[in-house]
C-alpha positions as CSV (number, residue, x, y, z in Angstrom):
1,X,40.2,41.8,-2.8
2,X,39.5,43.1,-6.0
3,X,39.2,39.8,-7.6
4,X,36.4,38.2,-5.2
5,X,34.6,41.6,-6.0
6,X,34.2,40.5,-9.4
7,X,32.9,36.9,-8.6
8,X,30.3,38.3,-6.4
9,X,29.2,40.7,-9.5
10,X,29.3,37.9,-12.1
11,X,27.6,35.4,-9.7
12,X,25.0,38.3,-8.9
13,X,24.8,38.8,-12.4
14,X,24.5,35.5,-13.0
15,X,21.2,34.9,-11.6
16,X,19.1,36.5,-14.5
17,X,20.1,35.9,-18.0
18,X,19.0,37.7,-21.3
19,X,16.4,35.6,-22.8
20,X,14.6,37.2,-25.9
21,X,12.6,40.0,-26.8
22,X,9.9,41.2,-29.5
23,X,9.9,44.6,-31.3
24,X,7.2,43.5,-33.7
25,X,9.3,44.9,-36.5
26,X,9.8,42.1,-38.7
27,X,5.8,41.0,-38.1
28,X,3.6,41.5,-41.1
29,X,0.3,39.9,-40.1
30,X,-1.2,42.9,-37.8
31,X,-0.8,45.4,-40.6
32,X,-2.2,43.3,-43.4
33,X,-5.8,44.1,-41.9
34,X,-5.8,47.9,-42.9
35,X,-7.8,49.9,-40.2
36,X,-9.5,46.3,-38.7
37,X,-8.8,45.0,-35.5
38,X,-8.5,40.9,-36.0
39,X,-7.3,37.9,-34.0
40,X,-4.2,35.8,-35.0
41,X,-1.2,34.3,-34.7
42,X,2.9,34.7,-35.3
43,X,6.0,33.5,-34.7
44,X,8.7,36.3,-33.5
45,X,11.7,36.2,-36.0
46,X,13.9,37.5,-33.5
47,X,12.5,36.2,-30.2
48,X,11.3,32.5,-31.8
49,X,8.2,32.8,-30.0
50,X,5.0,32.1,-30.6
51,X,2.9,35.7,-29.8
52,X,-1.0,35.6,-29.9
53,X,-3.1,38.4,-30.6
54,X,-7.1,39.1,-29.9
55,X,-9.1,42.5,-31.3
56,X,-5.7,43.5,-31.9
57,X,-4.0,46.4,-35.0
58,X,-0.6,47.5,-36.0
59,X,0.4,50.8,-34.2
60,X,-1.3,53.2,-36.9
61,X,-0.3,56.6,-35.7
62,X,0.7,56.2,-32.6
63,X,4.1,54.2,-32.2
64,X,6.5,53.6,-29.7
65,X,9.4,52.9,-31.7
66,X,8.8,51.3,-35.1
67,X,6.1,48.9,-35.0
68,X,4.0,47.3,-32.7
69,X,0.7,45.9,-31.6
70,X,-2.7,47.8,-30.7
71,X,-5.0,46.6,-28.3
72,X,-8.6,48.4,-28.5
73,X,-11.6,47.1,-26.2
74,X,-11.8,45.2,-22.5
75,X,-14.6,43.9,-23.3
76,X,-13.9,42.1,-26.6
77,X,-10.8,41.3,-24.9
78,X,-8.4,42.5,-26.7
79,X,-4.9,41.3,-25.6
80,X,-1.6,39.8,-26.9
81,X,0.2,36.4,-25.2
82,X,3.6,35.3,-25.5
83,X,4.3,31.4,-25.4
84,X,7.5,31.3,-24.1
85,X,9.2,27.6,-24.1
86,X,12.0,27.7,-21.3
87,X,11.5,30.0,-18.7
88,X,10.9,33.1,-18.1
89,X,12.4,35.8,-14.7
90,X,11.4,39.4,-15.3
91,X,9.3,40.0,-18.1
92,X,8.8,44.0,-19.5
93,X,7.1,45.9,-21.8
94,X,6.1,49.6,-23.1
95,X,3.2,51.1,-23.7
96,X,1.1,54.2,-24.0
97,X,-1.9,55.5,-25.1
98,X,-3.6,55.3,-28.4
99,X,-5.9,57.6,-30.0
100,X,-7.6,60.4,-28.2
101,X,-10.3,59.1,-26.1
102,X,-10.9,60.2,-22.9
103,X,-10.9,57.1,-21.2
104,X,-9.1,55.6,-18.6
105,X,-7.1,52.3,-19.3
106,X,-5.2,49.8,-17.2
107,X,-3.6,46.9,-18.2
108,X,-3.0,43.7,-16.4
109,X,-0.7,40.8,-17.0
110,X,-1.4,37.2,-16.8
111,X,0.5,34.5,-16.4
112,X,-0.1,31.1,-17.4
113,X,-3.8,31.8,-16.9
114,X,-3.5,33.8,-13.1
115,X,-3.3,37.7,-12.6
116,X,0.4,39.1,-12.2
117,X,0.1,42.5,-12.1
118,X,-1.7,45.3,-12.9
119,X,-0.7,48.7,-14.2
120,X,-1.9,52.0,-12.4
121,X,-4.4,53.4,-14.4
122,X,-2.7,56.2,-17.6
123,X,-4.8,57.9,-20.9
124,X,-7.4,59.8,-18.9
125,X,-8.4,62.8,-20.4
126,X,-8.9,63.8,-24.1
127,X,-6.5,64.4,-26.3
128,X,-3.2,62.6,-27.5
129,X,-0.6,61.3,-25.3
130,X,2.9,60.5,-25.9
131,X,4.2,59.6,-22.7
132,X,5.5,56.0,-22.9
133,X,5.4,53.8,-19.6
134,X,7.7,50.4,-19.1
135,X,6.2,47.8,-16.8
136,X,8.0,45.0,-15.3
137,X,6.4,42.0,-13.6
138,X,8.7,39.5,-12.0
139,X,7.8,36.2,-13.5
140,X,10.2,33.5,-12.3
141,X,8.6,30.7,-13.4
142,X,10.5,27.5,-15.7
143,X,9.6,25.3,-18.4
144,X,7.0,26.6,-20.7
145,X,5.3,30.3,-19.5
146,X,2.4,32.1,-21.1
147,X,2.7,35.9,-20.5
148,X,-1.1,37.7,-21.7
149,X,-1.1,41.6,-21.6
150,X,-4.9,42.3,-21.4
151,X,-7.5,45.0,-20.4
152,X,-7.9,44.8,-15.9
153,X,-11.2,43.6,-15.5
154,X,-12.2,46.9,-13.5
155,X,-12.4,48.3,-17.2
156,X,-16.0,48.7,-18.6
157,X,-17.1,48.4,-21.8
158,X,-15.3,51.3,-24.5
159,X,-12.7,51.5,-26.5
160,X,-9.6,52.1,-24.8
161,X,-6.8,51.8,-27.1
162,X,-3.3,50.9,-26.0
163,X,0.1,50.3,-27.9
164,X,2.3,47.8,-26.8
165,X,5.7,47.8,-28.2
166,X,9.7,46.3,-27.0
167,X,8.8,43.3,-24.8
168,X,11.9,41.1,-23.6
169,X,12.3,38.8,-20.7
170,X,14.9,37.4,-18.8
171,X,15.5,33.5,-18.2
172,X,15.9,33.1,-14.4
173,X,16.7,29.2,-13.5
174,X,15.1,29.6,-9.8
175,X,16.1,28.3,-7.1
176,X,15.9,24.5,-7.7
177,X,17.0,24.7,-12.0
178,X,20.0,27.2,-10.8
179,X,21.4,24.6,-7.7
180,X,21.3,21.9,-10.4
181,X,23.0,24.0,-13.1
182,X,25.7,25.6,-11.4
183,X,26.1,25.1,-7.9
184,X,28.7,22.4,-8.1
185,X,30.2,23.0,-4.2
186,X,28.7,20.4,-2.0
187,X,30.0,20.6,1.3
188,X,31.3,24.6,2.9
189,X,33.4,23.5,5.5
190,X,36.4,21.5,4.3
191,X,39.4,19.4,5.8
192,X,41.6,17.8,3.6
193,X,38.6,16.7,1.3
194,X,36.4,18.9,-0.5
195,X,33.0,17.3,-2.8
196,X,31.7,18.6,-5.8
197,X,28.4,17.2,-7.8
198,X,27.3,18.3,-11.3
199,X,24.9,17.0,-14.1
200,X,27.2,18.2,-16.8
201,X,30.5,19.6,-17.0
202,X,31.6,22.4,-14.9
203,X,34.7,24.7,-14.1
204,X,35.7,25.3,-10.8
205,X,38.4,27.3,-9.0
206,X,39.4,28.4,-5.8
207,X,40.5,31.8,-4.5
208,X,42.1,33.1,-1.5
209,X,40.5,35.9,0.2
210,X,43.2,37.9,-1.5
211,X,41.7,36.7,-4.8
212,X,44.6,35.1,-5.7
213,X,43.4,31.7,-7.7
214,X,44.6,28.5,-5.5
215,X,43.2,25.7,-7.0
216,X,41.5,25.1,-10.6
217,X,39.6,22.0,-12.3
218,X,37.0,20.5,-14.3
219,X,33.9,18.4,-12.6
220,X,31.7,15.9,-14.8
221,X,29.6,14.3,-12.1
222,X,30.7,13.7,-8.4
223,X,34.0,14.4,-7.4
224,X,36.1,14.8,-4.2
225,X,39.6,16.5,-4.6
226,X,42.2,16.6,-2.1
227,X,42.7,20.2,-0.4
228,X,44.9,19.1,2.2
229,X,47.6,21.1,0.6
230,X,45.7,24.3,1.3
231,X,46.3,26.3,4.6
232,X,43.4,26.8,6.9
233,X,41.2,29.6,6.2
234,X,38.5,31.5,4.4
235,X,38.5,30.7,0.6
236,X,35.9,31.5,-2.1
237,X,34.9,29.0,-5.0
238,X,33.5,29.9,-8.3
239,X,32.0,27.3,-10.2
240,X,30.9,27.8,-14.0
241,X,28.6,25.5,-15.8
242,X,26.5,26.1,-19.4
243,X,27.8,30.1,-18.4
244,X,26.0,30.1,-14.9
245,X,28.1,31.7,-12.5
246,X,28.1,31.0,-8.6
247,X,30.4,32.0,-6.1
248,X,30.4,29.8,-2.9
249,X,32.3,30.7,1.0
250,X,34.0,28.2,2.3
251,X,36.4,27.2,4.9
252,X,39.3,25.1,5.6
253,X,40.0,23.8,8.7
């Protein structure tokens, strides 16, 4: 059984793939302002992404790892957006408190124009803080997202400064995108016939529930493949397709 194991992790796996990220390292705009806060606009080297910025500053002296961006008022708004062009699952992000202010902050996260998430509130009392939080707000959304990290409205007027620093997101296909992409099995229950359909060119293959591979091919389209030479029972079918993973039951009868 160890085999059908493993094509439950990789199909598991499967369902969220590594998407991009931006460290703000290789960005020059946000430090080019000296002490200023300013708006403006970059394209991630890494990521390829277009990232926003409004009332926003380099990290000065208070960095997560390397560089990254400052927010400083809610009321301004300061905040940072990431146009992301093909989908988006879970989207993260660090942060922690900037300067010694007093003041409570809390951030929320928008996406294409609607609240998220908000974070619980962190940076009350004076002093600096180096405690670094991660927030993760499951997105799931395809085609062309817009993720804004902002101030939550229930912050007042002040300054409030926050450092934002390693943002990545995932690409999950939902549940419509990921059928399409990968889930070439058509019908469960088979007789001497099984049906496949795919909009591109897939790998399937068939185990045994001793995870012993039975059956192996290549489907471009619709296609129906003769089974009748397998015996009746439980088999498992793993079909790949643009490196989605999904591993189907079926059974013979």
């Amino acid at each position: 059984m160890k085999k059908f194991y493993s094509l439950v992790a990789i199909a598991a796996a499967s369902l969220t793939f590594a998407q991009g990220s931006e460290t703000f390292e290789t960005q020059t705009i946000l430090s080019q302002s000296g002490n200023s806060y300013a708006d403006g606009s970059f394209q991630g080297e890494t990521s390829g992404v277009m990232v926003n910025f409004v009332h926003a500053r380099d990290q000065a002296e208070f960095p997560i790892s390397g560089k990254g961006i400052m927010l400083r008022r809610s009321d301004e708004p300061s905040s940072v957006e990431f146009v992301i062009p093909d989908g988006v699952g879970e989207f993260k992000f660090q942060y922690r408190k900037a300067f010694t202010s007093g003041t409570v902050r809390q951030l929320s996260v928008y996406v294409n124009g609607e609240l998220a998430d908000t974070t619980a509130e962190y940076g009350e009392g004076s002093g600096e803080q180096g405690q670094i939080y991660t927030f993760s707000v499951p997105v799931n959304k395809a085609g062309q997202v817009k993720v804004k990290i902002t101030y939550s409205d229930a912050m007042t007027v002040g300054n409030r400064q926050t450092t934002i620093d390693n943002v990545s997101w995932d690409k999950n296909l939902g549940v419509a995108d990921y059928t399409q992409a990968a889930k070439a099995i058509q019908n469960t229950v088979w007789t001497d016939t099984a049906s496949f359909s795919t909009k591109g060119n897939a790998k399937v293959e068939v185990y045994n529930v001793n995870g012993q591979l039975v059956k192996s091919l290549e489907v471009n389209g619709n296609k129906n493949v003769n089974v009748a030479d397998l015996a009746k029972g439980i088999y498992f079918v793993s079909s790949t397709q643009e490196g989605k993973t999904i591993t189907t039951k079926v059974v013979k009868k």
